[in-house]
C-alpha positions as a Markdown table, in Angstrom:
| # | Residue | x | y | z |
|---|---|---|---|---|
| 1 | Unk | 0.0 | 0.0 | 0.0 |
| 2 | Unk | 2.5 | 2.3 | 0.3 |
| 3 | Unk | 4.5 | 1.8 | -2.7 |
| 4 | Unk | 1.3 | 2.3 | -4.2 |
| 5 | Unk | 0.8 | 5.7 | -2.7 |
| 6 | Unk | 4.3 | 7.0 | -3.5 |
| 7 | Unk | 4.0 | 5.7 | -6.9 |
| 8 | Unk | 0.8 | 7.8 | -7.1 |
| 9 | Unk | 2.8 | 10.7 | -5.2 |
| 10 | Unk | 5.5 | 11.0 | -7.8 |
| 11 | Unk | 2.8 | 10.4 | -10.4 |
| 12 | Unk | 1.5 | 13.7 | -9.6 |
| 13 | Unk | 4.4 | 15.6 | -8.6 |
| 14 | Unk | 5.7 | 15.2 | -12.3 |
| 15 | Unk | 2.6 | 16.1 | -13.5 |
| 16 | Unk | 2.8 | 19.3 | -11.5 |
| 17 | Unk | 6.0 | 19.9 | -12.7 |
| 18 | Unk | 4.9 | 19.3 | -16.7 |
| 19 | Unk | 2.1 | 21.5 | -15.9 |
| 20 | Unk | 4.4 | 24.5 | -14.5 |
| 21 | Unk | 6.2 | 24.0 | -17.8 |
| 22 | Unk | 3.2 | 24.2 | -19.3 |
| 23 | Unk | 2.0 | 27.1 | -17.9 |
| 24 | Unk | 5.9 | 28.5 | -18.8 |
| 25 | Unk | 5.7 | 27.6 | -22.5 |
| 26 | Unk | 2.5 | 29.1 | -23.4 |
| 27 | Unk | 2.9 | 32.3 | -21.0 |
| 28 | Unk | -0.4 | 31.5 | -19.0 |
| 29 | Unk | -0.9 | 32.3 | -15.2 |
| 30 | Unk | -4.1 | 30.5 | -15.6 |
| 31 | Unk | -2.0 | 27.1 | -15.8 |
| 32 | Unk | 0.7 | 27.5 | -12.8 |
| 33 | Unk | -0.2 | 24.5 | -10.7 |
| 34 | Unk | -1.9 | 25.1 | -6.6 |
| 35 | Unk | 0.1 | 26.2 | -3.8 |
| 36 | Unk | -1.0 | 23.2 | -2.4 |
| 37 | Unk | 0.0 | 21.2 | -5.7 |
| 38 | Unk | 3.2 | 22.6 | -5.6 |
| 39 | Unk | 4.0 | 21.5 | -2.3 |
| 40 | Unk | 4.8 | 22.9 | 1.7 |
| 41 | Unk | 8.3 | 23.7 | -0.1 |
| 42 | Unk | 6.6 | 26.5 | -2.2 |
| 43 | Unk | 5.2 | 29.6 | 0.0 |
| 44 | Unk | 2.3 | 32.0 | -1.5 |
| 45 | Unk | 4.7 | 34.3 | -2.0 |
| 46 | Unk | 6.9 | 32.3 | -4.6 |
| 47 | Unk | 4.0 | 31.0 | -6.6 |
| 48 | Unk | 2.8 | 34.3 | -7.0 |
| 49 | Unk | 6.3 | 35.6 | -7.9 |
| 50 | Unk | 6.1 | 32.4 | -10.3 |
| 51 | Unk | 2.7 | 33.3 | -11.5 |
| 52 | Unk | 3.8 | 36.8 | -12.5 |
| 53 | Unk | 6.8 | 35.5 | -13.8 |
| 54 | Unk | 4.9 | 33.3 | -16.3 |
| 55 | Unk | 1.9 | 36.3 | -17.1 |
| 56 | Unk | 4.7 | 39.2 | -18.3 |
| 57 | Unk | 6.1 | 39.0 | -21.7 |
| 58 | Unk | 9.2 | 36.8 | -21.7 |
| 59 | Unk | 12.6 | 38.0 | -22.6 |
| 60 | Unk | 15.1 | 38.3 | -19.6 |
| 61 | Unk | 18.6 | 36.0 | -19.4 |
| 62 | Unk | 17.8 | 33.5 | -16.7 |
| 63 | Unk | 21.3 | 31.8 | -17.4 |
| 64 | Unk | 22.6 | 32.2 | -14.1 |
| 65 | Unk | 19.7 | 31.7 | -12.5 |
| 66 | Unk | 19.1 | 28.3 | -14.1 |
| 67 | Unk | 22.7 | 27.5 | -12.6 |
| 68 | Unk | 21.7 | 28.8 | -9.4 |
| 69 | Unk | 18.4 | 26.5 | -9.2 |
| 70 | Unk | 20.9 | 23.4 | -10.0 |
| 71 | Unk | 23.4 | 24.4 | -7.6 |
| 72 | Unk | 20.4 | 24.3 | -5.4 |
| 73 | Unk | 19.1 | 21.2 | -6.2 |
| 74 | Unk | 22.6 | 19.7 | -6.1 |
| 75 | Unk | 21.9 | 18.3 | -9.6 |
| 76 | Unk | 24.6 | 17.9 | -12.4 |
| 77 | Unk | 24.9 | 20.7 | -14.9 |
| 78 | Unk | 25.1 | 20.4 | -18.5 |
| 79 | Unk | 28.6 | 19.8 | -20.1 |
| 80 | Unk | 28.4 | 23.0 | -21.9 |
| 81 | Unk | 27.5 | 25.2 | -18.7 |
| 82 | Unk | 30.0 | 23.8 | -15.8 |
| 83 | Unk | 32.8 | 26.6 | -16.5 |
| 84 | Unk | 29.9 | 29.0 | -15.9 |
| 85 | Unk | 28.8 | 27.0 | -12.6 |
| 86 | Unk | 32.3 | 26.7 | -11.6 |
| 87 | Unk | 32.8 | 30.5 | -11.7 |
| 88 | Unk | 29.3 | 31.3 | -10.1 |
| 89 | Unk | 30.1 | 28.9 | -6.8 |
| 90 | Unk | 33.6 | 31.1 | -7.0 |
| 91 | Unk | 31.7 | 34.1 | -6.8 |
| 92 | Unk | 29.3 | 32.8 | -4.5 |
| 93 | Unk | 32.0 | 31.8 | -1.9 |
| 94 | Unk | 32.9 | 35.5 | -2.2 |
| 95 | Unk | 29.9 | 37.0 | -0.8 |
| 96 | Unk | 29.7 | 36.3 | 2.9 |
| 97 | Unk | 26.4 | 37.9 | 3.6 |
| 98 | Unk | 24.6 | 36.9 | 0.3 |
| 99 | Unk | 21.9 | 34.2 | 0.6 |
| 100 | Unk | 22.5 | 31.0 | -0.6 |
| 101 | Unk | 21.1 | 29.4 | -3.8 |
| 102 | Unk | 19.5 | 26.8 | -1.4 |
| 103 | Unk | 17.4 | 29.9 | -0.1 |
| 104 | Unk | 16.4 | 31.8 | -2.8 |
| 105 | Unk | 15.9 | 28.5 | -5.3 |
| 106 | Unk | 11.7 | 30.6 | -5.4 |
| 107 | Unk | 12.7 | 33.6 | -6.8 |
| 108 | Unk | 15.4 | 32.1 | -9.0 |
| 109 | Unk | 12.9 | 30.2 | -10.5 |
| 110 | Unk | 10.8 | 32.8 | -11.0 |
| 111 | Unk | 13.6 | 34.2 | -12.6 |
| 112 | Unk | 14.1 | 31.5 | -15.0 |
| 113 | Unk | 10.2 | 31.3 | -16.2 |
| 114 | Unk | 10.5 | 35.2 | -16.9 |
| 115 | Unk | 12.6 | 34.1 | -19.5 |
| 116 | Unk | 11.9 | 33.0 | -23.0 |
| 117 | Unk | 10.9 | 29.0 | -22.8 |
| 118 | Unk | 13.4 | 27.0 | -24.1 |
| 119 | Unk | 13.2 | 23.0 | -24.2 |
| 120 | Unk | 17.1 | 22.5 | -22.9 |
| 121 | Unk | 16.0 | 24.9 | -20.0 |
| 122 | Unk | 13.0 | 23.4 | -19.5 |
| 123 | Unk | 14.7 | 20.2 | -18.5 |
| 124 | Unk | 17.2 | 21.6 | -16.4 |
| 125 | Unk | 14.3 | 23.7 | -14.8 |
| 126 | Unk | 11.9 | 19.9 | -14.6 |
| 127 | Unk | 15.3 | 18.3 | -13.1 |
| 128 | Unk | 16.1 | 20.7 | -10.3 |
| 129 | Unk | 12.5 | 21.5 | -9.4 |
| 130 | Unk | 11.7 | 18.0 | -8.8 |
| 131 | Unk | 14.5 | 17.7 | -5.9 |
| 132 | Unk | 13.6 | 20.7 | -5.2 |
| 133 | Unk | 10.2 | 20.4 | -4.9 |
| 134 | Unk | 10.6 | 17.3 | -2.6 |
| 135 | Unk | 12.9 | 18.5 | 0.1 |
């Protein structure tokens, strides 16, 4: 019985997650999953920073925050973007007083869905969220 409920959990946690995507792709507030879809992890507050994220016209370079979510999540990056999260952590070491990425992961990825959709991100975004998303 409770395989069968975790099954059905992580059934429709990824289904939350391809519906945020959703919501990303098309540019519709309408589609950005529940609070209480989205799990304790995500406050109000974030999915309302997600859901205006989604409703304004794309267009902004979420590139480091995209590395910031999987630095977050502790998930690998993509070949092509390690020098880039190499030189972030540097820079993140530098600031002392600067929150983490594992406590602002919210509004980085409200960050990321302000940007143009873009299927590579999108994966990144589906890999780090659902870590994210479970802790």
């Amino acid at each position: 019985a409770n395989q069968a409920l975790k099954k059905l959990a992580m059934q429709a946690h990824g289904e939350v997650l391809t519906n945020l995507l959703g919501a990303w792709e098309k540019r519709d507030a309408a589609q950005v999953p529940a609070a209480q879809e989205l799990g304790k992890q995500v406050t109000p507050a974030v999915r309302s920073s997600w859901v205006k994220a989604v409703s304004e016209p794309a267009g902004k370079d979420a590139a480091e925050a995209l590395l910031r979510l999987e630095i977050a999540a502790e998930v690998p990056t993509p070949a092509e973007h390690i020098s880039a999260r190499r030189m972030l952590q540097l820079q993140l070491l530098t600031k002392r007083n600067a929150p983490a990425p594992a406590e602002t992961w919210g509004e980085d990825a409200a960050k990321v869905l302000a940007s143009d959709f873009e299927a590579g991100h999108a994966r990144r975004v589906q890999n780090a969220l659902k870590v994210l998303l479970k802790r």
